[in-house]
DSSP file (Angstrom, degrees, kcal/mol; ACC not computed):
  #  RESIDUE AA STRUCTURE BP1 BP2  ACC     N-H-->O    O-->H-N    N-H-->O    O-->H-N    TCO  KAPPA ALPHA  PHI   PSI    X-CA   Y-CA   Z-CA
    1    1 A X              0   0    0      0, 0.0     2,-0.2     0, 0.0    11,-0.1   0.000 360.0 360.0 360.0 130.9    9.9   -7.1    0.1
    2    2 A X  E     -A   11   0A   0      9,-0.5     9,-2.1     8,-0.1     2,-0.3  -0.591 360.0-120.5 -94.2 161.7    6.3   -5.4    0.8
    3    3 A X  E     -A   10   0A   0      7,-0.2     2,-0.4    -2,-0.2    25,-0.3  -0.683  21.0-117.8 -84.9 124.1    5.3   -2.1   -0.5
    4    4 A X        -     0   0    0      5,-0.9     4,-0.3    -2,-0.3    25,-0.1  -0.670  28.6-146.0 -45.1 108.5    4.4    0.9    2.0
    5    5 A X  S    S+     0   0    0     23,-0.4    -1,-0.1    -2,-0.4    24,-0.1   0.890  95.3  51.2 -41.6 -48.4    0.5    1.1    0.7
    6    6 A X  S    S+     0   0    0      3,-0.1    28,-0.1     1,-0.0    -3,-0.0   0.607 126.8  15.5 -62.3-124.9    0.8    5.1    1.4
    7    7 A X  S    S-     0   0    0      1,-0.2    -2,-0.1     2,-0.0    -1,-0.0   0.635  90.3-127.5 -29.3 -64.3    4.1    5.9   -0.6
    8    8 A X        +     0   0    0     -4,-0.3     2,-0.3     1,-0.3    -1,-0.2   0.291  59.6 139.4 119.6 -13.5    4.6    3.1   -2.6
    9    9 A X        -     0   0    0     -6,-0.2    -5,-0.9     1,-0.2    -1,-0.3  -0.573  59.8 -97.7-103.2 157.0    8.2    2.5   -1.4
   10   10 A X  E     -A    3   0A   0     -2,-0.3     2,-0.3    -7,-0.2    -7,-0.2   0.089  47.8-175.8 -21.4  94.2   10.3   -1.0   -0.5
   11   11 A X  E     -A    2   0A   0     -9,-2.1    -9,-0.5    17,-0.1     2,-0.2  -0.881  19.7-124.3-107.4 166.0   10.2   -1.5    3.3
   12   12 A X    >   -     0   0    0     -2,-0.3     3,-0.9   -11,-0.1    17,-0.1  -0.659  11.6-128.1 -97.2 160.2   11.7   -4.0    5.1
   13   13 A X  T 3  S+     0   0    0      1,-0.3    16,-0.1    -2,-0.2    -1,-0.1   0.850  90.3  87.5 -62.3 -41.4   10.2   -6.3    7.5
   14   14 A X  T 3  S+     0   0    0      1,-0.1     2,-0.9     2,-0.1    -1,-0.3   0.379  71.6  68.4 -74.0 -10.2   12.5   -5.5   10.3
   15   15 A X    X   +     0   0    0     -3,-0.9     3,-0.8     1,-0.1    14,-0.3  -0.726  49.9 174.0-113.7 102.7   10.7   -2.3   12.1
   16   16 A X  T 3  S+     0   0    0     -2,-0.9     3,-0.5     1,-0.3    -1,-0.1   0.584  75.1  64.6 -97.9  -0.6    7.8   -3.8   13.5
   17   17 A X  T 3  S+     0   0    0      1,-0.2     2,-1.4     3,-0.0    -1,-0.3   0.954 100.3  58.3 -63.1 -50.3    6.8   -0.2   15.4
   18   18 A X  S <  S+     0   0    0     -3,-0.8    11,-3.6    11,-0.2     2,-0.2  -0.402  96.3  88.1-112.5  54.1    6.4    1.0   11.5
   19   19 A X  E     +B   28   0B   0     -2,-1.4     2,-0.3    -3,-0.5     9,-0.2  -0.786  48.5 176.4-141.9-179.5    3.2   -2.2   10.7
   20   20 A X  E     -B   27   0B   0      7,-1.0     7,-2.3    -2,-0.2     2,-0.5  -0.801  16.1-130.4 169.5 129.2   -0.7   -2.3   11.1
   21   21 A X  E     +B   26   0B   0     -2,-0.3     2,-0.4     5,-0.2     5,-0.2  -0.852  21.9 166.4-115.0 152.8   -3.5   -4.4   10.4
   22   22 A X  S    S+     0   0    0      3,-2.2    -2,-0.1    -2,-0.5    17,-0.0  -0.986  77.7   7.1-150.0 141.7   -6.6   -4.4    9.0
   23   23 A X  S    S-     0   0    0     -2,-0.4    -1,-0.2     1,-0.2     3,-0.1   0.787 127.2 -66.8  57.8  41.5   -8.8   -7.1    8.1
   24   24 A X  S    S+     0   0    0      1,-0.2     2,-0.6    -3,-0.1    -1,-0.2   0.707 109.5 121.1  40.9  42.6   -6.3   -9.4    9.8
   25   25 A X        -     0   0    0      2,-0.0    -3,-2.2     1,-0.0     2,-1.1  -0.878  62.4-125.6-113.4 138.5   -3.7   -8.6    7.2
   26   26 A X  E     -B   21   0B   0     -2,-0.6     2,-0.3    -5,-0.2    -5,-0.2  -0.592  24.0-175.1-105.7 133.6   -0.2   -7.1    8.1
   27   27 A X  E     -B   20   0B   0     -7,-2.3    -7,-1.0    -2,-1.1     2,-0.4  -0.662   7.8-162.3 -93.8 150.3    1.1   -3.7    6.4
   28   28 A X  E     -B   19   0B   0    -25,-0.3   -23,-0.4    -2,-0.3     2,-0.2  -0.956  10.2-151.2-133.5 160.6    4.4   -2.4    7.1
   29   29 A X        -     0   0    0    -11,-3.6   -11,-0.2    -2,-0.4   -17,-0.1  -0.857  25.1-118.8-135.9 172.4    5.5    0.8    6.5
   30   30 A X  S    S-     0   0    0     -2,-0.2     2,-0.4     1,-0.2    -1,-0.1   0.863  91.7 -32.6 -79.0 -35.4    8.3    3.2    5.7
   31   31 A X  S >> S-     0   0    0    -14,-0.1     4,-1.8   -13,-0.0     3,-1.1  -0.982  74.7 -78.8-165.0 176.0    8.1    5.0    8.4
   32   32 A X  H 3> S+     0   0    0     -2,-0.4     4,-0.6     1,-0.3   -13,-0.1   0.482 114.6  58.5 -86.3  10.1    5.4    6.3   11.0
   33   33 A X  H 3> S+     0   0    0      2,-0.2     4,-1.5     3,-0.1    -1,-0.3   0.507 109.5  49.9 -98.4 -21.6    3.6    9.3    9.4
   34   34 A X  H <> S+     0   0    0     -3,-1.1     4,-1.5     2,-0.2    -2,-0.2   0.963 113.8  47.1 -92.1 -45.2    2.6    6.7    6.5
   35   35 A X  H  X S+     0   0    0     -4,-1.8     4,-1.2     2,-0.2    -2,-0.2   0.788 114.0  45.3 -46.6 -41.0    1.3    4.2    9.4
   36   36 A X  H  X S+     0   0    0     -4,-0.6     4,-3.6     2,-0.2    -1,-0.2   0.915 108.6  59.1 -50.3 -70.4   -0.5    7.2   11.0
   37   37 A X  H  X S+     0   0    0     -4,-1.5     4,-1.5     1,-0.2    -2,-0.2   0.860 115.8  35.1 -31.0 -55.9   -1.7    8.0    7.3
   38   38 A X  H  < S+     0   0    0     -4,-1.5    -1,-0.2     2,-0.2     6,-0.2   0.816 105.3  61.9 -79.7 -38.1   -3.4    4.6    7.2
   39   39 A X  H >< S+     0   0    0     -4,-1.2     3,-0.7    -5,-0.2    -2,-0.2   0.998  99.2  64.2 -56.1 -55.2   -4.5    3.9   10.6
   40   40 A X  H 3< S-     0   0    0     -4,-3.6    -2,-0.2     1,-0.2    -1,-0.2   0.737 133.0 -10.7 -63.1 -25.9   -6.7    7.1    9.9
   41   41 A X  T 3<  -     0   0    0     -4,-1.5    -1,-0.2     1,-0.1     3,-0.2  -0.394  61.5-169.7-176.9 103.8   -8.7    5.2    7.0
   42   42 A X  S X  S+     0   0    0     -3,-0.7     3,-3.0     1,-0.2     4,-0.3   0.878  83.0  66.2 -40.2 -57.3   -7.2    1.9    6.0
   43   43 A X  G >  S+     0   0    0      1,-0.3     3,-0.7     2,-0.2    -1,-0.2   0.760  81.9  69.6 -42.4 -33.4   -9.7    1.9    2.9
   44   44 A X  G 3  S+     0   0    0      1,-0.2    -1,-0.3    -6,-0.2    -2,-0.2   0.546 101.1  47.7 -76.0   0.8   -8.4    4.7    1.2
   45   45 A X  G <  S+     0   0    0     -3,-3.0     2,-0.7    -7,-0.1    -1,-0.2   0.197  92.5 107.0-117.2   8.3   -5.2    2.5    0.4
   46   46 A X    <   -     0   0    0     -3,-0.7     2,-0.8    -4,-0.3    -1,-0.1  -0.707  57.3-145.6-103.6  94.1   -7.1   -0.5   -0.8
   47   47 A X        -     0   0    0     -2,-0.7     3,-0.1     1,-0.1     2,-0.1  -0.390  13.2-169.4  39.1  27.8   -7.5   -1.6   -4.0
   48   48 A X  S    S-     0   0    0     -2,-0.8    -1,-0.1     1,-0.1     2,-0.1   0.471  70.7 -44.9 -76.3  18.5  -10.6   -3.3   -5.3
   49   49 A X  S    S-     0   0    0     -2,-0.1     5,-0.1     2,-0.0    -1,-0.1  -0.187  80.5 -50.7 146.1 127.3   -9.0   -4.6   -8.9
   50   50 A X        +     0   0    0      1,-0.1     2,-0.3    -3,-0.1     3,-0.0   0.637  60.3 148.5 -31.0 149.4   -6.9   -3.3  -11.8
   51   51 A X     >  -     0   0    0      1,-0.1     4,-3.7     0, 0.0    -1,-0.1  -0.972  64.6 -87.6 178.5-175.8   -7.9   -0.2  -13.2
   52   52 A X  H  > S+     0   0    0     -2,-0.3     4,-0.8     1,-0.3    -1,-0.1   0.666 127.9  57.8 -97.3  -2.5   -5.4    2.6  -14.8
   53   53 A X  H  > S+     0   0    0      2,-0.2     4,-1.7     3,-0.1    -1,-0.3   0.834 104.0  45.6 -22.0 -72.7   -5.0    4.0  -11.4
   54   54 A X  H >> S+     0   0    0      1,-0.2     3,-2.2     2,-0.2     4,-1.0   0.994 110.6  58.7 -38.9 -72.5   -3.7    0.8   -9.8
   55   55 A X  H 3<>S+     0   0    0     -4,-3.7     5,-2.3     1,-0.3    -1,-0.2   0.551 104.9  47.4 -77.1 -17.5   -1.4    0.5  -12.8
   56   56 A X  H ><5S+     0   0    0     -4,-0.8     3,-2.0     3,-0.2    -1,-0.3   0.860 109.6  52.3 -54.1 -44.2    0.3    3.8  -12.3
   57   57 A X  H <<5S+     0   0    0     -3,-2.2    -2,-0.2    -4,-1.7    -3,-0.1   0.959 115.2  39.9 -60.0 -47.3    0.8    3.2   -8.8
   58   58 A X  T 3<5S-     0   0    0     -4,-1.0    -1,-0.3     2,-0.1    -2,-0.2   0.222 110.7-118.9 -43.8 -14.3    2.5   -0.3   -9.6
   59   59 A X  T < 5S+     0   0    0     -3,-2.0     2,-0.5    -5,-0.2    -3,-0.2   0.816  75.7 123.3  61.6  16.4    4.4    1.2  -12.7
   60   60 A X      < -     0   0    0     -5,-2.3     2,-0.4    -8,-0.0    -1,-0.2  -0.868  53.4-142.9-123.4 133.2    2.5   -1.3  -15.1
   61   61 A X        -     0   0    0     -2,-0.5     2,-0.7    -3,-0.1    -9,-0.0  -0.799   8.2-152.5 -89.1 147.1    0.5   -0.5  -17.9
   62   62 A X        -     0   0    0     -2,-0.4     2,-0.5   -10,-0.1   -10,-0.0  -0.938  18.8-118.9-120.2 135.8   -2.5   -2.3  -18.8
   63   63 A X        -     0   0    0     -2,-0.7     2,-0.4     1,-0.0    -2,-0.0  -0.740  20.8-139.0 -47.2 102.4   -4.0   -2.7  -22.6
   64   64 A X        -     0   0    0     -2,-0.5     2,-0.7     2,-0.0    -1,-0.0  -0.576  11.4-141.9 -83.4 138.8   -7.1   -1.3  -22.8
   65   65 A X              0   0    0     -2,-0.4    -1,-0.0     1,-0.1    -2,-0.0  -0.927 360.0 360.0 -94.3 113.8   -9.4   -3.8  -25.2
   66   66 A X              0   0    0     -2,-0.7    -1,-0.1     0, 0.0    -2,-0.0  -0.053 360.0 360.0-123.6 360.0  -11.9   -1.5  -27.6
């Protein structure tokens, strides 16, 4: 099930009004103020690699190595 980038929560495939692409990938969303949210700058929801940011958003904790 993919993740709303904005919110974070479960959507389903099935509302194809509530998707967008960028960088010929498709996002789906919960609904159309988070679509909105994203069209206006796709970037600000991307990701370049783990970091303790990420892993909050995700729920995950990372180890830090010292």
């Amino acid at each position: 099930m993919p993740i709303d980038p904005v919110c974070g929560m479960n959507v389903h495939e099935t509302q194809p009004e509530n998707e967008s692409f960028y960088k010929g990938i498709k996002y789906y969303f919960c609904s159309a103020f988070c679509r909105e949210e994203f069209d206006r700058d796709p970037g600000a929801y991307m990701y370049t690699g783990p970091d303790e940011s990420e892993a909050d958003y995700h729920g995950e904790s990372i180890d830090s190595e010292d």
